[in-house]
SEZA-882878 format. One record per residue (C-alpha): x, y, z; residue in three letters; residue number from 1. Coordinates in nm, 2 decimals, always signed. Layout:
// SEZA-882878
SITE; X; Y; Z; Ala; NUM
...
END
This chain:
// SEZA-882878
SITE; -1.67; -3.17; -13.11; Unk; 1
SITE; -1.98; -3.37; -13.00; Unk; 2
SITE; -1.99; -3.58; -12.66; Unk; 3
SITE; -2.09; -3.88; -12.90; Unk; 4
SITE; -2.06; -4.13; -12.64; Unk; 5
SITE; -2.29; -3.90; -12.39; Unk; 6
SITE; -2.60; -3.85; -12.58; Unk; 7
SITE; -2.77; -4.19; -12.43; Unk; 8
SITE; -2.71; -4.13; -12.11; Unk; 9
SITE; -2.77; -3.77; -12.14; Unk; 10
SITE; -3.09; -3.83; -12.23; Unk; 11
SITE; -3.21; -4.13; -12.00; Unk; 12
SITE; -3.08; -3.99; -11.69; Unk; 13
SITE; -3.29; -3.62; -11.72; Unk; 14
SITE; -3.58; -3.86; -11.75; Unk; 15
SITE; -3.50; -4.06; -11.46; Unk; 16
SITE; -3.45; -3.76; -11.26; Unk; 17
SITE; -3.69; -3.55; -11.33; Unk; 18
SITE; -3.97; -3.85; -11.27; Unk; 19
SITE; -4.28; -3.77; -11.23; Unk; 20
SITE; -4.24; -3.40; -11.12; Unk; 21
SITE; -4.28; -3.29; -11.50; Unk; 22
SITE; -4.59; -3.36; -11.67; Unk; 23
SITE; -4.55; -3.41; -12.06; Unk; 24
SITE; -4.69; -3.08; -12.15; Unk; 25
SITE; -4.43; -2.87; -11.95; Unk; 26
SITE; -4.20; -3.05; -12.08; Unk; 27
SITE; -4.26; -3.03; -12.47; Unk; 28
SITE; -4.34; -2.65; -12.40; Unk; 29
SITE; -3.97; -2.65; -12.30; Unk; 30
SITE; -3.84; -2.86; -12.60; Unk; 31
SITE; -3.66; -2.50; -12.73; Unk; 32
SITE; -3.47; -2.53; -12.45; Unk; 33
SITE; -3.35; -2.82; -12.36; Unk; 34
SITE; -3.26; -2.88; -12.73; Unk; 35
SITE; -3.06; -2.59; -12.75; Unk; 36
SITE; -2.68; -2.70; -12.83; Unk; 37
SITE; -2.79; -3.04; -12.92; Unk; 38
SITE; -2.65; -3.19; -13.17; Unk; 39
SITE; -2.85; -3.33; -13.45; Unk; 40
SITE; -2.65; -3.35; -13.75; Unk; 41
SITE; -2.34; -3.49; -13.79; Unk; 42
SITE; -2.00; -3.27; -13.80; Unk; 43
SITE; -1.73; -3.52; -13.80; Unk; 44
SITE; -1.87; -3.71; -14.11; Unk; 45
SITE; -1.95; -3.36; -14.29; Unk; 46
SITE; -1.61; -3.23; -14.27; Unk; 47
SITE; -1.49; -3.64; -14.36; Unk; 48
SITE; -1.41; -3.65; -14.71; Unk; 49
SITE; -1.47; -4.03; -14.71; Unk; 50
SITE; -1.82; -3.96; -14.66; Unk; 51
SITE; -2.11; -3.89; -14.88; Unk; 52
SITE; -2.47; -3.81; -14.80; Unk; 53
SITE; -2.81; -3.92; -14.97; Unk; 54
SITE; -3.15; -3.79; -14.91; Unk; 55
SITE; -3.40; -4.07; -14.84; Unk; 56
SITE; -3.73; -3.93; -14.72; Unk; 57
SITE; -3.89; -3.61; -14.54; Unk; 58
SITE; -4.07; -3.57; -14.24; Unk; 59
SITE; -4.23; -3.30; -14.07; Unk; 60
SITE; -4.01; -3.07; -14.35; Unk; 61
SITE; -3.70; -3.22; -14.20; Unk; 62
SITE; -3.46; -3.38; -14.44; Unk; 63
SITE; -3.39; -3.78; -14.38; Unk; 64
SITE; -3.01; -3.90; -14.50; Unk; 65
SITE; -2.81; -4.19; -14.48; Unk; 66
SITE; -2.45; -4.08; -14.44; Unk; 67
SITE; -2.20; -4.35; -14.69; Unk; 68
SITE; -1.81; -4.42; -14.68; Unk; 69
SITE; -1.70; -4.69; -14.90; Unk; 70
SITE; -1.43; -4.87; -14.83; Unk; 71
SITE; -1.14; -4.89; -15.05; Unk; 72
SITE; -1.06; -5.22; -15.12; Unk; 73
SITE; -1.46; -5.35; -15.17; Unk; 74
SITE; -1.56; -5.66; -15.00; Unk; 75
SITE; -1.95; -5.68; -15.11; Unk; 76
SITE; -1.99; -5.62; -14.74; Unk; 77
SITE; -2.18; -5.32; -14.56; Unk; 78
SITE; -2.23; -5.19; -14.22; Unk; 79
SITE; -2.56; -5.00; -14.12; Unk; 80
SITE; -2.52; -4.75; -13.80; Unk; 81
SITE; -2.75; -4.65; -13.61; Unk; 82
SITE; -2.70; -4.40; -13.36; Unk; 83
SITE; -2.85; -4.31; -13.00; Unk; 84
SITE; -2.94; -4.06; -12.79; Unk; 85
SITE; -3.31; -4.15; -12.61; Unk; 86
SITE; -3.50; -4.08; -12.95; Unk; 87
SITE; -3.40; -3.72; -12.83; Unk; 88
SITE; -3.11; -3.63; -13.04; Unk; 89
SITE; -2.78; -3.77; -13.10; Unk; 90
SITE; -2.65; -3.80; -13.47; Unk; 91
SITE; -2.44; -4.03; -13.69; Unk; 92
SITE; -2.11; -3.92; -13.63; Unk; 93
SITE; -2.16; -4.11; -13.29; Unk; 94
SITE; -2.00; -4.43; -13.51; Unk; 95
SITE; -1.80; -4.20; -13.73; Unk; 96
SITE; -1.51; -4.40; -13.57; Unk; 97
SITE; -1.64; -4.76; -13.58; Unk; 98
SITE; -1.72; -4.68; -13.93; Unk; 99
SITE; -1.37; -4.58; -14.03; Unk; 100
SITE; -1.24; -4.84; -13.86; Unk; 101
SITE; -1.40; -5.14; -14.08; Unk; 102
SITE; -1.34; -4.92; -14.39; Unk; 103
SITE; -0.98; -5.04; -14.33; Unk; 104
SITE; -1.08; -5.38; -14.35; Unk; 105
SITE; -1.30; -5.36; -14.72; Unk; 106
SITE; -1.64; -5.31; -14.52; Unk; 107
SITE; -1.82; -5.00; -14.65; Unk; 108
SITE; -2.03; -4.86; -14.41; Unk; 109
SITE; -2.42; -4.66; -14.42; Unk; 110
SITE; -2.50; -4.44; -14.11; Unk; 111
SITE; -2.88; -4.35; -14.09; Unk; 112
SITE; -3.02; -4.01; -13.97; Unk; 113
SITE; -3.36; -4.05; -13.86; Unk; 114
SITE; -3.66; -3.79; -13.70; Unk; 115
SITE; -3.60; -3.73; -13.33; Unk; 116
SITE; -3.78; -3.52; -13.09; Unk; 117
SITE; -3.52; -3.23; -13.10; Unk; 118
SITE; -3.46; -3.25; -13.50; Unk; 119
SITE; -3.82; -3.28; -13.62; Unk; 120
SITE; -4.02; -3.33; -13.31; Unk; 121
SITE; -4.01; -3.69; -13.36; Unk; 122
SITE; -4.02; -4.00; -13.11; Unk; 123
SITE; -4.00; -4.36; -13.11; Unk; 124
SITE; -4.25; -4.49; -13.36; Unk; 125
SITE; -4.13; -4.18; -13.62; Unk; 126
SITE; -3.80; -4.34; -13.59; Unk; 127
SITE; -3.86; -4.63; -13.62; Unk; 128
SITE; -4.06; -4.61; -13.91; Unk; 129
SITE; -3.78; -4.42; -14.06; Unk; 130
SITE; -3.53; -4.65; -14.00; Unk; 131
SITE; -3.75; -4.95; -14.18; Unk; 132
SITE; -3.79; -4.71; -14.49; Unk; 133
SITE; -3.40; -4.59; -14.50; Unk; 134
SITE; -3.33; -4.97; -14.52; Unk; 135
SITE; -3.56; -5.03; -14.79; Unk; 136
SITE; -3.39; -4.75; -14.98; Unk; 137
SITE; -3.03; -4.89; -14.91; Unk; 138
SITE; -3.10; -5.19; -15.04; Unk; 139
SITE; -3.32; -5.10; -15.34; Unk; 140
SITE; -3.03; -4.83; -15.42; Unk; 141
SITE; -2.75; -4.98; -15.31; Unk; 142
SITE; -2.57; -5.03; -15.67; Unk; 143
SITE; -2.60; -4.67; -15.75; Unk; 144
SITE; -2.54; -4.56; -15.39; Unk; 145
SITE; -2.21; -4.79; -15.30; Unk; 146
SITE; -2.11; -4.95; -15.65; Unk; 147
SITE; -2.19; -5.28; -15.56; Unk; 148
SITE; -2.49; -5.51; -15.43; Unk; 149
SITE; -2.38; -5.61; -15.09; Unk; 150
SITE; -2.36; -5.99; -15.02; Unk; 151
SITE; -2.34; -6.00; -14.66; Unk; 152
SITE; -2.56; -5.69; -14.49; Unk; 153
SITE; -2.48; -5.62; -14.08; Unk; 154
SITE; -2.65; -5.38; -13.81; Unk; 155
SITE; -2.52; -5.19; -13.54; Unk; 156
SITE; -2.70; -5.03; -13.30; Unk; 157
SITE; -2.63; -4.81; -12.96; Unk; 158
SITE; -2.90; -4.75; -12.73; Unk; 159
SITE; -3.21; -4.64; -12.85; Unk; 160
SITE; -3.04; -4.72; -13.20; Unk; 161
SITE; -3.02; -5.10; -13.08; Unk; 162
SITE; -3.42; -5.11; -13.03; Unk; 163
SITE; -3.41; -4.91; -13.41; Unk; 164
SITE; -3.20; -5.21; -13.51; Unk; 165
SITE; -3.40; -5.50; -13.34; Unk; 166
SITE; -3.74; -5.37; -13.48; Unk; 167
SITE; -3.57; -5.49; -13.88; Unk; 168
SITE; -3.61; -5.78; -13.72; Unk; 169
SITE; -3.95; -5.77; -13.71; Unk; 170
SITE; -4.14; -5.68; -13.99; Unk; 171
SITE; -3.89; -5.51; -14.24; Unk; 172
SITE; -3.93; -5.71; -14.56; Unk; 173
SITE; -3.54; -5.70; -14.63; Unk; 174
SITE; -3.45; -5.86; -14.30; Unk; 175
SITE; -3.36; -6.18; -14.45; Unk; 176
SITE; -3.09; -5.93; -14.57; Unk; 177
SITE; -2.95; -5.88; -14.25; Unk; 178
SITE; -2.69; -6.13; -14.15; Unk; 179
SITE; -2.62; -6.01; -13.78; Unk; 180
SITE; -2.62; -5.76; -13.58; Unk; 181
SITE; -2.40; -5.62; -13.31; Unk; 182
SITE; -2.60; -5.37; -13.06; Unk; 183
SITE; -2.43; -5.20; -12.80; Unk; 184
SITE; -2.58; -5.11; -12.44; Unk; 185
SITE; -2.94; -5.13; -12.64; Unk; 186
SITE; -3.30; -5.05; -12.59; Unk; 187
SITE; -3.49; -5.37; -12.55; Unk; 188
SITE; -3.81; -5.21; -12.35; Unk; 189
SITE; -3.96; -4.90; -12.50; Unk; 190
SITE; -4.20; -4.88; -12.24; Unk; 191
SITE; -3.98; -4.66; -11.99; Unk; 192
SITE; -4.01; -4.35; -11.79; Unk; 193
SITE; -3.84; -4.14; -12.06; Unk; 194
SITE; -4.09; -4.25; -12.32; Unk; 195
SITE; -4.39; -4.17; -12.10; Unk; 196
SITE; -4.24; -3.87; -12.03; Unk; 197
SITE; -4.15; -3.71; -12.36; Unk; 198
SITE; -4.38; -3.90; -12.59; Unk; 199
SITE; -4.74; -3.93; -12.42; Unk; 200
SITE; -4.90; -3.93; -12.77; Unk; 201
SITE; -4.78; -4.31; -12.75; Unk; 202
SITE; -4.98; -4.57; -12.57; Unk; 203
SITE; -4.91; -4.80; -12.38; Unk; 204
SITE; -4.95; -5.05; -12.64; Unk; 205
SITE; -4.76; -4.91; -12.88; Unk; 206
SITE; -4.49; -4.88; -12.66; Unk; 207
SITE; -4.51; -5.23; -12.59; Unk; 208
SITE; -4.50; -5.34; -12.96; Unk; 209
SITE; -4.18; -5.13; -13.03; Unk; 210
SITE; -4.03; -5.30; -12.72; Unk; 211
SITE; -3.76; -5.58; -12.86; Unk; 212
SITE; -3.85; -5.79; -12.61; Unk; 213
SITE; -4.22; -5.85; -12.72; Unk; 214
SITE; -4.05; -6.02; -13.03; Unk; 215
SITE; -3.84; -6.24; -12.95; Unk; 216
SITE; -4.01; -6.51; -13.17; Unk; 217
SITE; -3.91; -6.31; -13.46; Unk; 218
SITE; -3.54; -6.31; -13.38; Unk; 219
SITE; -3.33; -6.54; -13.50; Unk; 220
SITE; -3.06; -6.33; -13.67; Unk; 221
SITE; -2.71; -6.35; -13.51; Unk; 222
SITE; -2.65; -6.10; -13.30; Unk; 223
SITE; -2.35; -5.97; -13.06; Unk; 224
SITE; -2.41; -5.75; -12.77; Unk; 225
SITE; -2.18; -5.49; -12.60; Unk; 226
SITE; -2.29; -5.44; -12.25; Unk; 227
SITE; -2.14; -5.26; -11.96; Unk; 228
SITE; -2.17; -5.46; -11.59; Unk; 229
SITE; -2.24; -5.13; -11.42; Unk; 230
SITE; -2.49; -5.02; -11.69; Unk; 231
SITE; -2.76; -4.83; -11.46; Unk; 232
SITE; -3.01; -4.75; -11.73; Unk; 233
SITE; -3.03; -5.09; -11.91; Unk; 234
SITE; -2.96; -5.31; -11.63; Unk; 235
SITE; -2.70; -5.59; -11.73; Unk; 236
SITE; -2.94; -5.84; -11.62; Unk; 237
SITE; -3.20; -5.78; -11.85; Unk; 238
SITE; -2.95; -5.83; -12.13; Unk; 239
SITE; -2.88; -6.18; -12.00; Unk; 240
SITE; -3.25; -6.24; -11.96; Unk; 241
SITE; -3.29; -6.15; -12.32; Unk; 242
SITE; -2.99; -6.33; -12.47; Unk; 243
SITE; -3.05; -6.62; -12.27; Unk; 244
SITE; -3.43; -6.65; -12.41; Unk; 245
SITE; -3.26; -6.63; -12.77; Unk; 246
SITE; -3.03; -6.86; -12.72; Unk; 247
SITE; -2.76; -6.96; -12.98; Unk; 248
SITE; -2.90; -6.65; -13.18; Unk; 249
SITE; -2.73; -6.41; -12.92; Unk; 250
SITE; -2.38; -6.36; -12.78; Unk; 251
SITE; -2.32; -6.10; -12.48; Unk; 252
SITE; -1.99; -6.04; -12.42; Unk; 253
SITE; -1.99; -5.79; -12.08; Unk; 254
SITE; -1.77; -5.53; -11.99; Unk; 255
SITE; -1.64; -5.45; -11.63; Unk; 256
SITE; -1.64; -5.11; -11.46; Unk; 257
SITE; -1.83; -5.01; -11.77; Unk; 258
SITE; -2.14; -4.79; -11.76; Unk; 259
SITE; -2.39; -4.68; -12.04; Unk; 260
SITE; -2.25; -4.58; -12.36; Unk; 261
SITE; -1.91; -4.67; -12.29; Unk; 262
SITE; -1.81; -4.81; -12.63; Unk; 263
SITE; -1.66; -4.47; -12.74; Unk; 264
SITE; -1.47; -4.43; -12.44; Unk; 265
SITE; -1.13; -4.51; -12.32; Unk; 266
SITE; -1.02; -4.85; -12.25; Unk; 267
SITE; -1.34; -5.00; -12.43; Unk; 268
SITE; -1.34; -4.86; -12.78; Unk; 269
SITE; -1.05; -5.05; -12.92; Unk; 270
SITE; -1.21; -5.38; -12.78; Unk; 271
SITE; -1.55; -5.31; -12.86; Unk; 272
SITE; -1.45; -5.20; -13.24; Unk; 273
SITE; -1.21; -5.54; -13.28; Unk; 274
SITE; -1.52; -5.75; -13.14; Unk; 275
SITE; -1.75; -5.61; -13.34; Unk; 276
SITE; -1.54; -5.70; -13.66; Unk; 277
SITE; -1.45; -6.05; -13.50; Unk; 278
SITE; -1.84; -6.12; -13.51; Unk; 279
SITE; -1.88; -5.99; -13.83; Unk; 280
SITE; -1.60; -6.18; -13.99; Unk; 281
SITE; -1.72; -6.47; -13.80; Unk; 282
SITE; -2.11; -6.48; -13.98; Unk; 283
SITE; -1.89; -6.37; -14.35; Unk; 284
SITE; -1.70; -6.71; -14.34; Unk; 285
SITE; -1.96; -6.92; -14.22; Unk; 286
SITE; -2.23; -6.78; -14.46; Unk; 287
SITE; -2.36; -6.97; -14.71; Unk; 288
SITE; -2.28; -6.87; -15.05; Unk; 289
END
């Protein structure tokens, strides 16, 4: 079974230790390796009968999907998950969980696979582009891909997959879609030793613009965020810098004794999941029709 919960911090911490004693080309001349044994495609939602898959793009003759379980009793309301994992690896069953959970409450549920440096030799500005044009594709298909035209559209992100979901915010020209978002531990600045590490073909500049925190003009979606107080790759006071800037647009609600990715760990999950549908039930009542 995957380490779903480990792939973030997996990923950041072999950048932060490594440094700068690996230059970029010995380390994409050891991409074999170190992807060996990662998981990029989900196994939990494949072997879920809930679930159903749909193709939405290629890249790089790697096959994008968007990963679906409808709820039972259909609210009009969907959940799009994004996963983590550094822009590395990491896969959707990382929320198979969360998304389960609100299935029991009438919220059908859309998690995105997207190109990453060990599935497709991806990075950051392949995946986000991908995640843009799998939203587009949602909502332009999502009668014939959930039965329904969603009324009230929410976001999750972890990690890496919280900068994916902050960059709708930006350009994507469904975002007036989006009613909130709820991003856990997330990326807010792209522009990181991991980053310059494993993607040099990015500069500098365009690791600023896919940096969350260069748009903070264009963000006035509610949002929730998950943070741990003992987060050491995201450091809990940049979160409060961020939110703080946004003001009644964000909520942080912070987690003791809690490090990165510990939403899918043990005491946090079953807090982190009912918050997360607390926030969303919140923005569904005070909507306007």
């Amino acid at each position: 079974m995957p380490l779903r919960s480990s792939l973030p911090v997996t990923a950041l911490c072999l950048c932060l230790a490594w440094g700068q004693a690996a230059t970029a080309p010995a380390v994409r001349a050891q991409a074999p390796t170190f992807c060996a044994g990662k998981n990029t495609a989900p196994e939990e939602i494949l072997k879920d009968k809930n679930f159903s898959e749909f193709t939405y793009g290629f890249k790089n003759n790697h096959a994008l999907r968007i990963y679906v379980r409808k709820a039972t009793a259909k609210r009009n309301v969907l959940a799009i998950f994004i996963h983590g994992g550094g822009w590395l690896y990491g896969s959707a069953d990382q929320f198979h969980d969360q998304m389960t959970y609100l299935g029991a409450y009438g919220i059908s549920s859309i998690a995105i696979d997207y190109s990453t440096f060990c599935a497709n030799n991806g990075d950051p500005a392949m995946a986000t582009a991908d995640v843009n044009t799998a939203v587009a594709f949602i909502m332009q298909h999502a009668v014939q891909i959930l039965g329904f035209d969603p009324r009230r559209v929410f976001v999750v992100g972890g990690s890496s997959g919280g900068q994916l979901a902050l960059s709708l915010l930006v350009a994507n020209p469904w975002r007036s879609r989006v009613d909130g978002l709820v991003l856990y531990n997330p990326v807010i600045d792209v522009d990181i030793p991991l980053t310059r590490l494993y993607f040099p073909q990015l500069s500098p500049s365009l690791r600023s613009d896919l940096s969350p925190r260069q748009h903070l003009a264009a963000m006035h979606t509610p949002m929730l965020i998950l943070h741990g107080k003992e987060d050491a790759l995201i450091p809990i006071t940049d979160i409060r810098q961020f939110c703080h800037v946004l003001l009644t647009s964000c909520r942080l609600e912070e987690f003791s004794n809690a490090g990165h990715g510990f939403f899918n760990k043990n005491p946090y999950k079953a807090d982190t999941q009912a918050a997360m549908r607390a926030f969303m039930e919140q923005q569904i009542a005070h909507a306007p029709e």
